[in-house]
Structures are given as C-alpha cells and as structure tokens.
C-alpha positions in Angstrom: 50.2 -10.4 0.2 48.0 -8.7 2.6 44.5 -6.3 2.2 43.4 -3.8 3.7 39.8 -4.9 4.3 38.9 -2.1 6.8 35.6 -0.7 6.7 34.9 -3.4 4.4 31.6 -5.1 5.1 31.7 -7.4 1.8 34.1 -9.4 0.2 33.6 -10.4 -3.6 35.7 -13.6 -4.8 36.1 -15.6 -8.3 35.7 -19.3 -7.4 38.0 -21.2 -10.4 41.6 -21.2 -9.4 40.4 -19.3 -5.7 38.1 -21.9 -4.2 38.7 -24.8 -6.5 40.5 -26.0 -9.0 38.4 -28.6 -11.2 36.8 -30.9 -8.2 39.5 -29.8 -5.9 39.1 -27.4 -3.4 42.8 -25.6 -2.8 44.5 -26.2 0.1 43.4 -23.6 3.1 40.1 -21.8 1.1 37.4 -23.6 3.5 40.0 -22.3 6.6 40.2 -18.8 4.8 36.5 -18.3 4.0 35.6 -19.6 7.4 37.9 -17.0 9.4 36.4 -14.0 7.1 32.9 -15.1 7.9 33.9 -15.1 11.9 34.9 -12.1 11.1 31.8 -10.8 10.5 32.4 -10.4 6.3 29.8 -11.5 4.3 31.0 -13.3 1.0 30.0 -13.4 -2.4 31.5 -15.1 -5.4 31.0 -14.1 -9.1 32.3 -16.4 -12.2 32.2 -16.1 -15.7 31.7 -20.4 -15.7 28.2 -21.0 -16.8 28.5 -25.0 -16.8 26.5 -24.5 -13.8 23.6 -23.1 -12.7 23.7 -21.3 -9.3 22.2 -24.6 -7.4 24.8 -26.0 -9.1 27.6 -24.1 -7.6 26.1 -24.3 -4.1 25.8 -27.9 -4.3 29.8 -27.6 -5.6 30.4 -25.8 -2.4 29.1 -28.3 -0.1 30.6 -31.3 -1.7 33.6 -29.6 -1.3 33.3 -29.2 2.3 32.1 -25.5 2.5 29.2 -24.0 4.1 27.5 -21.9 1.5 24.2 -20.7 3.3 24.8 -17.5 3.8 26.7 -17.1 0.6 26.5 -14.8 -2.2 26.5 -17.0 -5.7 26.5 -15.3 -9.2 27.7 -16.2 -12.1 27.6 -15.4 -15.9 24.3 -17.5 -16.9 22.4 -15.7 -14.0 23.6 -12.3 -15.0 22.1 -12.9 -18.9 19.2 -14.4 -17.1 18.2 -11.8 -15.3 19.1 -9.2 -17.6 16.9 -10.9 -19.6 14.2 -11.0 -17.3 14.2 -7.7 -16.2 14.4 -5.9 -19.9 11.6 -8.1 -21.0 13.8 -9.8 -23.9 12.7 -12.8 -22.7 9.5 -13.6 -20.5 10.4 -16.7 -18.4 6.9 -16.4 -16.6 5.7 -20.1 -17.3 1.9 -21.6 -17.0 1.5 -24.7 -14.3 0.4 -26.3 -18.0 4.2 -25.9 -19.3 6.5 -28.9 -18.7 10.3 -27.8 -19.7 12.1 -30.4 -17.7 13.0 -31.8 -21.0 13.8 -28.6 -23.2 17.1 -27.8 -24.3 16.4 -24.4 -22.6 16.2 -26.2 -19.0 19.8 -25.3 -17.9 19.4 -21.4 -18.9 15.8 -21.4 -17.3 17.1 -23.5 -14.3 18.8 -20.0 -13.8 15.6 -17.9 -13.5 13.6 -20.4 -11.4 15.9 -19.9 -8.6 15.4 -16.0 -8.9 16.5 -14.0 -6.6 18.1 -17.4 -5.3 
C-alpha cells in the first residue's frame, strides 16, 4: 500500500493495532515513525481508548521504545475533558486547599491537569 503524503506537513495515526498491540509494539512502527519524523512530518495520534490518560500514553510510548517528545497525543478522555472545560459544563479550576488524589474523579481530572499537554 503506498500514500501520497505530498504537501502533507502532518500525519494523524490511531495507536491500537498501528503502534501496539496490547504491551507490544508491532514489528517495524518505531522504524516507521522514525523515518516520517526525519522526514520532517510531524505526528499525532488520536484513540478512542480512554484507560489512559495522555501521560499515560506517552509513558506507553517510551516503554515501548519510542520517542514521543515532539508527539501529538489525544485521545477520547481528553476530548470530553476539554469539551468540558471549554463549554463550562464542568469547571475543573481547583483551590491549592482541594486534595483529589484520592477521588474517583482523579483519572478524568488527570486529563485536564495536563491541559494543553
């Protein structure tokens, strides 16, 4: 299969069964990603897999081997978190008083926090 990526600047790619498959990455993605990026294309990744929060999938990335600092990460938690945010649904401004490291809200809120990343 080949693309025709000209006059492309960015490149958007799912990371389950593209990257990854479960803790595995697939054979040749690290290669792959790493000749686009010499290329000069910058890489983003969007998932509907909210089991982590976008820390979490940059720490996923490097245990897998990849370099993921100049990456790109959304994914489906984010998205309702900052459509959230930004319609005022849900005010996740917070006082220095507030401790939620032990709320059940702490993964959804670990997703604003790290606005804009």
């Amino acid at each position: 299969m080949t693309f025709n990526l000209r006059g492309k600047t960015h490149i958007l790619m799912d990371c389950d069964g593209v990257i990854w498959r479960g803790n595995q990455a697939i054979p040749g993605a690290k290669e792959v990603l790493e000749n686009l990026e010499n290329q000069g294309y910058h890489l983003g990744f969007v998932t509907n897999n909210s089991s982590l929060s976008r820390k979490g999938f940059y720490q996923k990335f490097v245990s897998l081997g990849f370099h993921p600092e100049k990456y790109l990460i959304i994914n489906s938690g984010y998205g309702a978190a900052v459509y959230l945010n930004n319609n005022k649904i849900i005010s996740f401004m917070r006082t220095e008083k507030e401790d939620i490291s032990c709320s059940p809200w702490r993964p959804f809120v670990d997703h604003i926090l790290l606005l804009p990343y």
